[in-house]
TORPAVEX-472067 format. One record per residue: residue in three letters; x, y, z of N, C-alpha, C in turn. Coordinates in steps of 0.1 Angstrom, whole numbers, plus 5000, padded with zeros to 4 digits. Example, Ala and Ser with C-alpha at 12.3 -4.5 7.8 and 13.67 -1.06 7.14 Angstrom:
residues 2
ALA513249435078512349555078513249675078;SER512849785071513749895071512950005079;
end
This chain:
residues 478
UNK858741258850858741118851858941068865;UNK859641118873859841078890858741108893;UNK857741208894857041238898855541148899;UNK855241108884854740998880855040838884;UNK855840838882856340688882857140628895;UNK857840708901858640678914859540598909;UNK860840688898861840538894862340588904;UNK863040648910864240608924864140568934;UNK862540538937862140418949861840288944;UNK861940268929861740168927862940068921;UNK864040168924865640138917865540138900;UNK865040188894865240178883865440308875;UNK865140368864865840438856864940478842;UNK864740588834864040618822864140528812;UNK865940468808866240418801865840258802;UNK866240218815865740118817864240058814;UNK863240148817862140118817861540118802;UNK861940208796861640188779862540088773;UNK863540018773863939908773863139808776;UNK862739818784861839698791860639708787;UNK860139818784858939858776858839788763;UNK860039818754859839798735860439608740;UNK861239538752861039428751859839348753;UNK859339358759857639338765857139358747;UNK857239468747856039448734856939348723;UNK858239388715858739288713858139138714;UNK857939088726857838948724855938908724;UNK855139028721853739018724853439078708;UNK854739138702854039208691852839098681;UNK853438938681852438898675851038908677;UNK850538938686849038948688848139068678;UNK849539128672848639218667848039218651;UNK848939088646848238998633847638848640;UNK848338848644847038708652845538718658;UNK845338808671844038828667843238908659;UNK843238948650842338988637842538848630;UNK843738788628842938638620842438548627;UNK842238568640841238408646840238498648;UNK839738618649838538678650837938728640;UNK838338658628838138688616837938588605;UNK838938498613839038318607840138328594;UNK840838448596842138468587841638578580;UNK841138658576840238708568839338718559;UNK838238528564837638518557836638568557;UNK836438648563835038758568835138878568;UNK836238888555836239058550836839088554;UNK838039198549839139248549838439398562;UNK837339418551837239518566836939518582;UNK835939398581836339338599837539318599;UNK838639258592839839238594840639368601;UNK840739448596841439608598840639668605;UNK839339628609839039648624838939628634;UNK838939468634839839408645841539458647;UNK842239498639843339498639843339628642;UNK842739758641843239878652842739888663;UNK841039788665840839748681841939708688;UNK842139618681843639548691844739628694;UNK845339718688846339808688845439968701;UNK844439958698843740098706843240018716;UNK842739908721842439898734843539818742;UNK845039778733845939728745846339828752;UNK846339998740847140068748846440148757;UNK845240118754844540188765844440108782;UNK843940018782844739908791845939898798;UNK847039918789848239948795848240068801;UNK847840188792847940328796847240338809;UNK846440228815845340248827846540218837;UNK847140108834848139978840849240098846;UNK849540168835850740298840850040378849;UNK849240448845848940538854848340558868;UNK847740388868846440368876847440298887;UNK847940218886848740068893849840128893;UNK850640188881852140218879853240058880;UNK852339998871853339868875853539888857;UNK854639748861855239738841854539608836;UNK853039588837852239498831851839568819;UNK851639468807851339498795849839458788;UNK849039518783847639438782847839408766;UNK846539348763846239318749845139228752;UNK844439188740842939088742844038958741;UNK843838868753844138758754844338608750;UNK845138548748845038438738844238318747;UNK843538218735842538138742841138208743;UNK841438288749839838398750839438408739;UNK840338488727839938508717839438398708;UNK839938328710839538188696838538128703;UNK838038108721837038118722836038198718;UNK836138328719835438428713834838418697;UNK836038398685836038358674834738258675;UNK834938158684834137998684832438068687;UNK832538138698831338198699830638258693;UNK831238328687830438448678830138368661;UNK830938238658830338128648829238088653;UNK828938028662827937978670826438048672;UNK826838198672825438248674825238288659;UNK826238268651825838278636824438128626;UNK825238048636824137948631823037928639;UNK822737978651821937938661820738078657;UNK821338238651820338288649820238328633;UNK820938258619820838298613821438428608;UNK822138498618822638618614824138588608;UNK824238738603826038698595826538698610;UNK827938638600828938678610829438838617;UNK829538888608829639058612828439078630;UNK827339068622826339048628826038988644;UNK826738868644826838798654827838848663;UNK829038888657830538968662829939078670;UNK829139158667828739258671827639238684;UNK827539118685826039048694827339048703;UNK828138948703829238888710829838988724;UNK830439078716830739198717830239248733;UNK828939228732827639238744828639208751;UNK829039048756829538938765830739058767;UNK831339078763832439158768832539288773;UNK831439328768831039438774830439418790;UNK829839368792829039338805830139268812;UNK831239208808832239108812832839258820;UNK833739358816834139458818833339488826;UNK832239538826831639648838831439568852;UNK831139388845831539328862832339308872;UNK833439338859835139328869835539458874;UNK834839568868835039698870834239728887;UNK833239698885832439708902833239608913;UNK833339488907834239388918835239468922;UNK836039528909837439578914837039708924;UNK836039788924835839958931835439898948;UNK834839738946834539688958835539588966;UNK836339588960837539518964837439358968;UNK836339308952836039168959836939078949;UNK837239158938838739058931839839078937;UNK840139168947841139178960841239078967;UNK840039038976839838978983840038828981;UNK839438778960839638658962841438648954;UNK841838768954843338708950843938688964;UNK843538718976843538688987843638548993;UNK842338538988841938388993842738248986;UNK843738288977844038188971845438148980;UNK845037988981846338008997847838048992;UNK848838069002850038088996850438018990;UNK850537898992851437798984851137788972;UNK849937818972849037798956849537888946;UNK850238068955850338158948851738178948;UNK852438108950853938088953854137968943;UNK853337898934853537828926853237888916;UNK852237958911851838008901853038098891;UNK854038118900855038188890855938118882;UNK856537968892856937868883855937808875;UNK854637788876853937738863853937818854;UNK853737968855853838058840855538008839;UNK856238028844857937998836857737868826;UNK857137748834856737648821855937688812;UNK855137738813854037778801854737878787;UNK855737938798856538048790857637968776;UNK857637898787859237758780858037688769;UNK856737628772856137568763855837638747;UNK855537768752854837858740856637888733;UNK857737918743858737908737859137838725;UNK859337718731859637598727858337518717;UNK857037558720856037458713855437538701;UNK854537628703853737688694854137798688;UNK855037888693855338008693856937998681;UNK857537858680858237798671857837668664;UNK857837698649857737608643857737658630;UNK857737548623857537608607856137568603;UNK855437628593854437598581854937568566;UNK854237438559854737438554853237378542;UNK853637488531852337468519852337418511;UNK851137328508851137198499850337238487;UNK850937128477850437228464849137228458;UNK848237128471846637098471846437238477;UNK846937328482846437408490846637428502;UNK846337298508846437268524847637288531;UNK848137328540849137358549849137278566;UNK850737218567850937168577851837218585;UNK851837208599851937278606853037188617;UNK854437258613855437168626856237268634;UNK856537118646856937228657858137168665;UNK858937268671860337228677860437108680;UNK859837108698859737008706859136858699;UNK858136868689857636728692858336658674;UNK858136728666859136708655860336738651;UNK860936778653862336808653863036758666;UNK863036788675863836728689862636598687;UNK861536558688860936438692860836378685;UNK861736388666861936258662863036168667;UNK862936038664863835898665865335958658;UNK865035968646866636088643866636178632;UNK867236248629867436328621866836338607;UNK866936188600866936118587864836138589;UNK864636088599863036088604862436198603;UNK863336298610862836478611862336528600;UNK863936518589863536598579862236478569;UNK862536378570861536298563859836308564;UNK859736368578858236368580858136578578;UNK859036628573859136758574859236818558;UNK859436718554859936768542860336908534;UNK860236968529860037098526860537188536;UNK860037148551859837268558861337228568;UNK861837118566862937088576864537168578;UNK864037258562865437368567865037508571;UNK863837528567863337648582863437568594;UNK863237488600862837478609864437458618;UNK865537368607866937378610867237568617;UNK866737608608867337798608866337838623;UNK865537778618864337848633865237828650;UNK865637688652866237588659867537648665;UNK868137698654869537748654869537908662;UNK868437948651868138088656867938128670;UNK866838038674866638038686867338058701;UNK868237938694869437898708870337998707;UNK870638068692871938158694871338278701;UNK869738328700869138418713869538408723;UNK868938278725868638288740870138238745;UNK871438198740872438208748873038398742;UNK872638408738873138538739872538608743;UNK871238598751870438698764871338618778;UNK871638498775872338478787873738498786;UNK874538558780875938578777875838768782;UNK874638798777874538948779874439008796;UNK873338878796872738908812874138878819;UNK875038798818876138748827877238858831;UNK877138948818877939068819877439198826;UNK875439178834874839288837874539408830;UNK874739318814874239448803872739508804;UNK872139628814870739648806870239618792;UNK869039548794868639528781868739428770;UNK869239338777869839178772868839128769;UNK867639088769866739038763866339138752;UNK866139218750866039268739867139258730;UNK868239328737870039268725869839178716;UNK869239018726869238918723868438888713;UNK867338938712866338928705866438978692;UNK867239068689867939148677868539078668;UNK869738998679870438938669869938798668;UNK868738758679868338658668867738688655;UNK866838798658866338888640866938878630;UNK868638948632869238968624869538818617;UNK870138748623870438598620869638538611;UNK868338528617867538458610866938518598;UNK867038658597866738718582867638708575;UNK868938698578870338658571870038508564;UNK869738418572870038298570868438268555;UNK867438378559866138358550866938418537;UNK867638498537868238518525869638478517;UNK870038408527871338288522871238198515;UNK870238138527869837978521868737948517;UNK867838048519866338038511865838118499;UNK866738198496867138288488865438388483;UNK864938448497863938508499864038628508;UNK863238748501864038888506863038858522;UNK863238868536862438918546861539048549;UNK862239138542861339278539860339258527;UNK860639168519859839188508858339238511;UNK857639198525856539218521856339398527;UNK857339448533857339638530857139728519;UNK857439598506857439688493856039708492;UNK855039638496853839688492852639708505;UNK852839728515852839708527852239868529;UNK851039888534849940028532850640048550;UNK850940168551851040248566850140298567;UNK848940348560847840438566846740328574;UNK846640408585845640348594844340308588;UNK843140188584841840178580841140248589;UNK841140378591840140378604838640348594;UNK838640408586837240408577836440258582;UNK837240148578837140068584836139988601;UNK837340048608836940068620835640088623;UNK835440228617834340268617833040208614;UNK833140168605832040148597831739938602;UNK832439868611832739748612832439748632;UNK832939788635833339748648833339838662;UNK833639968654833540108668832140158672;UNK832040118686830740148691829640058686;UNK829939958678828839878669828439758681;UNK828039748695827939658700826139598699;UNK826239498696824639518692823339428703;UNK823039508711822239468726821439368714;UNK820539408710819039358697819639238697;UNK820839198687820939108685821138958697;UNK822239038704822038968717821138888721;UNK820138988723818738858728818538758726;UNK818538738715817938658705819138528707;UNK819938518715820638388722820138328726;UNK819338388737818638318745819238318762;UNK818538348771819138398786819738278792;UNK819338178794820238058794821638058793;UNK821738048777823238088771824138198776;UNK823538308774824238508776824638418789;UNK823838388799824438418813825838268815;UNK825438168809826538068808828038168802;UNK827838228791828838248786829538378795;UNK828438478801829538518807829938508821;UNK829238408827830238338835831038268837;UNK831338178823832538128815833838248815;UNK833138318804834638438802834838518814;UNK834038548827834638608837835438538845;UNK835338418845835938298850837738288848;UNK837038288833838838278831839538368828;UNK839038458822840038548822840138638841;UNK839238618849839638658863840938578868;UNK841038478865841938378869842938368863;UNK843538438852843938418842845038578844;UNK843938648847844838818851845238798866;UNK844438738872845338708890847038628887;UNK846838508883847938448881849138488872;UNK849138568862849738668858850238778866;UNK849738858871850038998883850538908895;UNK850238828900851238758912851938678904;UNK852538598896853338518890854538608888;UNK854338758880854938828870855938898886;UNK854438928892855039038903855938968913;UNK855738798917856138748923857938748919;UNK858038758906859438738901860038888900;UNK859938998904860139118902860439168915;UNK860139098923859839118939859239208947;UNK857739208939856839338944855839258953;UNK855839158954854939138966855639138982;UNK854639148991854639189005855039039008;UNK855339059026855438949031854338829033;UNK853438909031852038779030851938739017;UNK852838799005852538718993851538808983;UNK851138928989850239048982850739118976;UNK850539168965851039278953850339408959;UNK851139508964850739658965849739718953;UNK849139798952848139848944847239738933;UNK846939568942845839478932845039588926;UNK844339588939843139688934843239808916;UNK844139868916844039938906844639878897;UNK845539748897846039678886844539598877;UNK843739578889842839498883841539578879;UNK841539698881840339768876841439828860;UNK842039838862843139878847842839738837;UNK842639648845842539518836841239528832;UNK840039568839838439578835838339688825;UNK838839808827839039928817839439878804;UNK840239808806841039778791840139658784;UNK839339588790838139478790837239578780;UNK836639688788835539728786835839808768;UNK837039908767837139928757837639848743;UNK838339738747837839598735836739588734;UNK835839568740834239548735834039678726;UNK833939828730833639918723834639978708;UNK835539888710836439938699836339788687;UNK835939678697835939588687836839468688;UNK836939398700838039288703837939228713;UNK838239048716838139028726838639078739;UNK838438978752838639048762839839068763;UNK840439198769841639248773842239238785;UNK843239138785843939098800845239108802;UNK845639128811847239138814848139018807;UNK849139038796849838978789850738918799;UNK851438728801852138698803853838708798;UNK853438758789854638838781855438918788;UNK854538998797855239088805856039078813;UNK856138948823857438898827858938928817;UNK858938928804860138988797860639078799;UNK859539168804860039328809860539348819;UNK859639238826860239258838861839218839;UNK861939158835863739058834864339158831;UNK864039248822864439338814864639458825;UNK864439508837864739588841863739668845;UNK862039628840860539688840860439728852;UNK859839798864859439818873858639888880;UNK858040018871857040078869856040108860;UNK855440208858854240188847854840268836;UNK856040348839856540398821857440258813;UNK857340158822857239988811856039998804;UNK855039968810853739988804853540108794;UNK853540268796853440308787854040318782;UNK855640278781856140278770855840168756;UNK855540038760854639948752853340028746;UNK852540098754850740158748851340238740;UNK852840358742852340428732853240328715;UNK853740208715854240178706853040058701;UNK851940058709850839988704850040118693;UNK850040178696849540308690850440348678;UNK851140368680852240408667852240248653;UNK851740138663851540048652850340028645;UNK849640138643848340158636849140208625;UNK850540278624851040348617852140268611;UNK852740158617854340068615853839928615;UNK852639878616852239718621852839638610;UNK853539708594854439628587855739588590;UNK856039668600857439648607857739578616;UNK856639558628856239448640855839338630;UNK855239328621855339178615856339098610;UNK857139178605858439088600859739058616;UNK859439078626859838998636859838848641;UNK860838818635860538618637860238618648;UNK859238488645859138378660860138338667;UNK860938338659862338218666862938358677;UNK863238508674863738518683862838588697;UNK861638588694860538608706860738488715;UNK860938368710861538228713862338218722;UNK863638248722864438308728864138398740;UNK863538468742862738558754862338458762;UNK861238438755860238368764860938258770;UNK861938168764862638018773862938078782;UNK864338188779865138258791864338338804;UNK863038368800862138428810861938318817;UNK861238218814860638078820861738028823;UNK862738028827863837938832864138018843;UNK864038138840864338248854862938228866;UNK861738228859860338218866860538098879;UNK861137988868861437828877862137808890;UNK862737968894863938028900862638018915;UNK861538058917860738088923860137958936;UNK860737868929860237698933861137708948;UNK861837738949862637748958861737778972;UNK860937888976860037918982859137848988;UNK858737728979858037628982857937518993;UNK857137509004857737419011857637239006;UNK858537199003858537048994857836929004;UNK858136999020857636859029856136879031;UNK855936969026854136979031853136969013;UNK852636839020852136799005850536909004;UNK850536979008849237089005849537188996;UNK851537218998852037328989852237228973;UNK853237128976853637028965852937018960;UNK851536908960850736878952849936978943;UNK849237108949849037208938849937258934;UNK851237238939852137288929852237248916;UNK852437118925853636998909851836968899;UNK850837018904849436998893849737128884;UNK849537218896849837378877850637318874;UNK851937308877853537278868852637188855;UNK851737128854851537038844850637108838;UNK849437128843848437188840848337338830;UNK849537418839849337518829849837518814;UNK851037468812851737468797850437398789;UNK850137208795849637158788847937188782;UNK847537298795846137308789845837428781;UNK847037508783847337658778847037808787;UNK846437698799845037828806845737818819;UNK846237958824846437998840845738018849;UNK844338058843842838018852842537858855;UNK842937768845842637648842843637568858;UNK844937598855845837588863845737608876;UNK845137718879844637788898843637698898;UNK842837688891841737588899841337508900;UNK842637398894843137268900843837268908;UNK844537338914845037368919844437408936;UNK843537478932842537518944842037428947;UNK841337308940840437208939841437108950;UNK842437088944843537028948844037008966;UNK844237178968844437218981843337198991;UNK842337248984841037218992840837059003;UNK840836988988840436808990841536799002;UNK843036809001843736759011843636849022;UNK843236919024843237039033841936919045;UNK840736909037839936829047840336679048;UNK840836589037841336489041842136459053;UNK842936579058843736539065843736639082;UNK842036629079841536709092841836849095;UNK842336929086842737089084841837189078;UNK840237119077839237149069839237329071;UNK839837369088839537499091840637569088;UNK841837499083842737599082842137689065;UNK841337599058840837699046839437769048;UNK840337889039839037989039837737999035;UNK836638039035835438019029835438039012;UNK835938179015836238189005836738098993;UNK837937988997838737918989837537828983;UNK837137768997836137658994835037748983;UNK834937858982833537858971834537868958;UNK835637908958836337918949836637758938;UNK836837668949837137518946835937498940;UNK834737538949833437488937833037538930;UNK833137678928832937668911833837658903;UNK834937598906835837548896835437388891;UNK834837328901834237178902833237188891;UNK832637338894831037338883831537378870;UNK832737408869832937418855833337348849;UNK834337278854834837138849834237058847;UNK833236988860832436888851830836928848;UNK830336958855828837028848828737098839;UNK828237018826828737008814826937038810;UNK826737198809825537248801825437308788;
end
């Protein structure tokens, strides 16, 4: 393990780092029932694309990560990325009505896009031109990007990532959430009124929550290794307590009938190696090339601001603001790209989750593979990662994003070239969801004042092409 990993130059420890490993995955384990239902549309497209998406996603995070360990040695965590996917979902509808083909059919067309997505980030990265432009993005720009994931982290905390559902006896289901119904009603009498039904999960969710995340901060104060995970426990335990006190509903129940054997048959027969060039075509070259320089776009921007955000709070970057081994972090990220396409899932990018591990103590790549090999083992246990509440992944994620916000400090406040693309991600990223979205207002931002104010030469060429095609994506609307 020293030999591999370098824990005694990196001050850390075996224990440590698998801690920080099973936290990381911990607070990401949802993606492993979430994308098979938005790439699937819940499983309305057959149970067996379902269970093929669902060991793609468990076989290409860990492969990704396993790249992440070995290749980088850093404690970043992969998985196919949120946003991407439900774009992806959107796309592969899209070429279902545009060519007539099923859905299956179209998934497999799709597929292409990520495949070719991968092999272009894979050359960039062997040429060191995704080096170069995580380079080009000025400091200040990348000295903010760590406190915008801390908000983003607090939003999915606090916004989406908590809330209740709640099912109506037409069928239809409504969907509430911490921040904007519960804390953002007028009062209480309002809350549960517009909540009905759902207003005492969402009491228990609320509760659950905070008794985490002050007890990752009650843990952390005593320098316990592994406080974010502790914490995360006993929010579990809590809130399955409270589902069977006051809701008088077992939380295991659904283990009783809950299959461990892997679908590979599935797999097989749906999604492995099934990429389908033929169908592709029949898009139209226009489109293919729109879309994949859409998805290289953002998920490029998306794995940059992540690996300097994450790394920036860990304190692995250099004095110019540069992460030691980009280069192999980001060809680990194209790897783990390329075999989602061949295994069957969208694109695979470095999880913002991973800042958990890091908090946690993460510091090398046995973080990471200790996550890949428990992505793997969940082909075998994925009944067990599902009964993990939201509420105490919740917990994580605030306490991460409150530490991230720690970073602002760095910032110079009197020079409005750092400020203003600062204080733009700060908004940008929670509210649009996207850390690509975020840099390149951000960039756009820096640019404008940079020449406004006669400094046109202190930016690099580079930035400026970077500004414009962020300009062409935003508004050139094809």
């Amino acid at each position: 393990m020293e030999k591999l990993f370098q824990l005694k130059k990196n001050g850390t420890t075996v224990r440590t780092e698998v801690i920080a490993g099973l936290t990381t995955f911990m607070t990401m384990a949802y993606i492993i029932a979430l994308n098979p239902n938005l790439l699937t549309n819940f499983g309305a497209e057959g149970l067996d694309l379902w269970n093929g998406v669902f060991l793609a996603t468990c076989i290409a995070s860990a492969i990704g990560s396993l790249c992440m360990a070995f290749l980088a040695n850093k404690p970043f965590v992969m998985a196919p990325g949120m946003g991407l996917n439900s774009f992806f979902a959107l796309v592969t509808a899209n070429i279902a009505m545009m060519t007539g083909m099923t859905y299956l059919e179209s998934f497999r067309s799709a597929l292409v896009i990520i495949f070719i997505e991968g092999i272009v980030f894979v050359t960039l990265s062997i040429f060191n031109v995704r080096e170069k432009i995580v380079q080009a993005i000025p400091l200040g720009v990348r000295l903010g990007i760590g406190p915008a994931i801390g908000l983003m982290l607090m939003n999915i905390g606090f916004g989406s990532n908590a809330g209740v559902f709640v099912f109506n006896e037409d069928g239809s289901s409504s969907q509430f959430f911490v921040m904007r119904d519960f804390f953002g009603a007028l009062t209480a009498t309002s809350a549960k009124e517009t909540m009905g039904s759902g207003h005492g999960m969402m009491v228990l969710t609320v509760i659950t929550m905070f008794i985490g995340l002050f007890t990752i901060i009650a843990l952390d104060h005593k320098k316990i290794k592994g406080s974010v995970l502790y914490g995360m426990l006993v929010a579990s335990v809590i809130y399955w307590a409270g589902e069977g006190i006051f809701f008088g509903t077992n939380p295991f129940e659904s283990l009783k009938t809950a299959s461990f054997v892997p679908p590979f048959a599935d797999l097989a027969s749906t999604t492995l190696f099934k990429i389908d060039f033929a169908g592709f075509a029949k898009i139209g070259w226009f489109t293919i090339i729109t879309l994949i320089v859409t998805f290289c776009i953002i998920d490029m921007f998306d794995t940059i601001g992540t690996l300097v955000g994450t790394a920036s709070r860990a304190n692995m970057l250099d004095e110019n603001g540069n992460m030691p081994k980009m280069k192999e972090a980001l060809l680990s990220d194209a790897i783990g790209t390329i075999s989602g396409s061949l295994t069957g899932t969208s694109t695979v990018t470095t999880f913002v989750e991973s800042a958990s591990g890091v908090e946690a103590g993460g510091r090398t790549g046995l973080t990471a593979l200790t996550s890949a090999v428990i992505f793997l083992l969940c082909m075998f246990i994925a009944p067990l990662a599902a009964i993990i509440p939201a509420a105490a992944t919740s917990s994580a994620l605030i306490y991460v994003g409150i530490l991230m916000l720690g970073n602002l400090k760095a910032i110079d406040f009197t020079d409005l070239s750092q400020l203003l693309p600062c204080g733009i991600m700060l908004l940008a990223m929670p509210i649009s969801g996207s850390i690509g979205h975020g840099i390149g207002l951000a960039l756009i931002s820096y640019t404008v004042i940079k020449v406004l104010t006669g400094k046109r030469k202190e930016v690099s060429v580079l930035t400026y092409v970077l500004s414009a095609i962020f300009l062409v994506k935003f508004f050139l609307a094809i």
